[in-house]
C-alpha positions as CSV (number, residue, x, y, z in Angstrom):
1,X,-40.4,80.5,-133.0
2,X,-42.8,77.8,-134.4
3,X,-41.6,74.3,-134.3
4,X,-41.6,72.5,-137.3
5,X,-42.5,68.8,-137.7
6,X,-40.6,66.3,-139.8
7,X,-41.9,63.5,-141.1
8,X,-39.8,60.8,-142.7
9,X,-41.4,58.3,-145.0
10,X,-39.9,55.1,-145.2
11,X,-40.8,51.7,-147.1
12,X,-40.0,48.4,-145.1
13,X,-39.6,44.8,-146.6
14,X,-42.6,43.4,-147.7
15,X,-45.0,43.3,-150.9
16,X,-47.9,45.1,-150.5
17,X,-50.6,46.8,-152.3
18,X,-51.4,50.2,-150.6
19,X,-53.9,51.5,-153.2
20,X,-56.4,50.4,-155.6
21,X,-58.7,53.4,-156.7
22,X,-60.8,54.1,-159.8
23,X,-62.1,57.4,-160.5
24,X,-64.9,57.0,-162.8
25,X,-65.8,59.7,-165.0
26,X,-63.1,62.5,-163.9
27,X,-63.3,65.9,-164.7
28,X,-61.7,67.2,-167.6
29,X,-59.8,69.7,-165.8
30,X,-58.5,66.8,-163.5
31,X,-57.2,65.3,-166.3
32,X,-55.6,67.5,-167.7
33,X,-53.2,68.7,-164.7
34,X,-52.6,65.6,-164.3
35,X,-51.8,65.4,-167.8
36,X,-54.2,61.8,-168.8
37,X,-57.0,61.2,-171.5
38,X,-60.3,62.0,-170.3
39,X,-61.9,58.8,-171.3
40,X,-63.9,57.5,-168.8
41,X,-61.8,56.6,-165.7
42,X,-58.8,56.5,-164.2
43,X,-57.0,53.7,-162.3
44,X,-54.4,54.6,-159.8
45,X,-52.2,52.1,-157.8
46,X,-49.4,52.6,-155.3
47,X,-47.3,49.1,-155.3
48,X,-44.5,48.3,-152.5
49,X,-41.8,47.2,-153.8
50,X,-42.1,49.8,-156.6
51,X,-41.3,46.7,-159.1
52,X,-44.5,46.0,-158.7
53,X,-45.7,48.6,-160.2
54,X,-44.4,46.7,-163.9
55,X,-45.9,43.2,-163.1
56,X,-49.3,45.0,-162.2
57,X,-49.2,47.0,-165.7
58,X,-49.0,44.2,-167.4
59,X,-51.5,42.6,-165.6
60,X,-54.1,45.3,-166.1
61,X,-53.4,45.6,-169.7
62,X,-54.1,42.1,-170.1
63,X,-57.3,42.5,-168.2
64,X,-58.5,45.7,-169.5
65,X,-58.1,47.8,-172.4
66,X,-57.1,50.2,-171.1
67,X,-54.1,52.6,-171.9
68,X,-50.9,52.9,-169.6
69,X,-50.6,56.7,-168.6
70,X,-47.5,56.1,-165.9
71,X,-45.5,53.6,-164.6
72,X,-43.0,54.4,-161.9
73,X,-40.8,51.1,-160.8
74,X,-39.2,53.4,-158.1
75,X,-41.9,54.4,-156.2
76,X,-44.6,51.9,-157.6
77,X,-47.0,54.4,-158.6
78,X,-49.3,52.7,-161.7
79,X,-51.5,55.3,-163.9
80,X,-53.8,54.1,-166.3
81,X,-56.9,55.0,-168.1
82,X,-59.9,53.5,-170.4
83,X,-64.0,53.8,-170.1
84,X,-65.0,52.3,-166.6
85,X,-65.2,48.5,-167.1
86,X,-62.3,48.2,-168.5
87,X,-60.3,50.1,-165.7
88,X,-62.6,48.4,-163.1
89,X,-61.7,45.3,-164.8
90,X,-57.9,46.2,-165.2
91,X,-57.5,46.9,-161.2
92,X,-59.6,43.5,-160.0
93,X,-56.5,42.0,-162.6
94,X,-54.0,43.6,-161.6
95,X,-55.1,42.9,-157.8
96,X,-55.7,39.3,-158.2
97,X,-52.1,38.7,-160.2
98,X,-50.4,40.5,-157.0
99,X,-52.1,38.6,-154.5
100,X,-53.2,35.2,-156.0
101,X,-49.9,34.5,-157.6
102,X,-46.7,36.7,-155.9
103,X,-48.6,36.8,-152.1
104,X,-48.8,40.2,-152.1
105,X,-50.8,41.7,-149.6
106,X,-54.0,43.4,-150.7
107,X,-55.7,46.9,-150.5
108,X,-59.3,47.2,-151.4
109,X,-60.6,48.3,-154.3
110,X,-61.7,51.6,-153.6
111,X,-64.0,53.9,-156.2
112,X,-65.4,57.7,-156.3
């Protein structure tokens, strides 16, 4: 019998950024499983606490134009897209409004 392994995710206390990724010029099959407008980019961000995830939209939109695909305030999962700049720009908004002004703790930008 082949032992299986559980693993049990868990968020702890804290504010925290755990990702900040831009996928510049995604595929059009990409986008549409994951059912988003192939127009350019795509910004994804993972927020903890998962209210987060609102006070970052709304930084990004004011930093971008961009347009918000998802916004998940339970598990802090922030989907957005918008031609390159403008995502770029939305996620260095979004990452500075977390950090500069509620102390969250930062992730890097990351890009592919």
């Amino acid at each position: 019998m082949s032992e299986k392994i559980r693993t049990i995710q868990e968020y702890v206390p804290g504010k925290q950024v755990t990702l900040a990724h831009m996928i510049a010029h995604p595929g059009r099959d990409l986008c549409r499983q994951i059912g988003v407008e192939d127009k350019g980019a795509i910004g994804l961000m993972t927020i903890t606490p998962g209210e987060g995830a609102i006070i970052a939209a709304d930084s990004a939109s004011k930093h971008g134009d961009i347009r918000l695909e998802f916004v998940d305030r339970f598990t802090g999962c922030l989907v957005f897209t918008g031609d390159v700049a403008s995502v770029e720009s939305a996620l260095d908004g979004a990452l500075s409004a977390l950090n500069n002004i509620l102390g969250f703790a930062p992730a890097p930008l990351t890009k592919t």
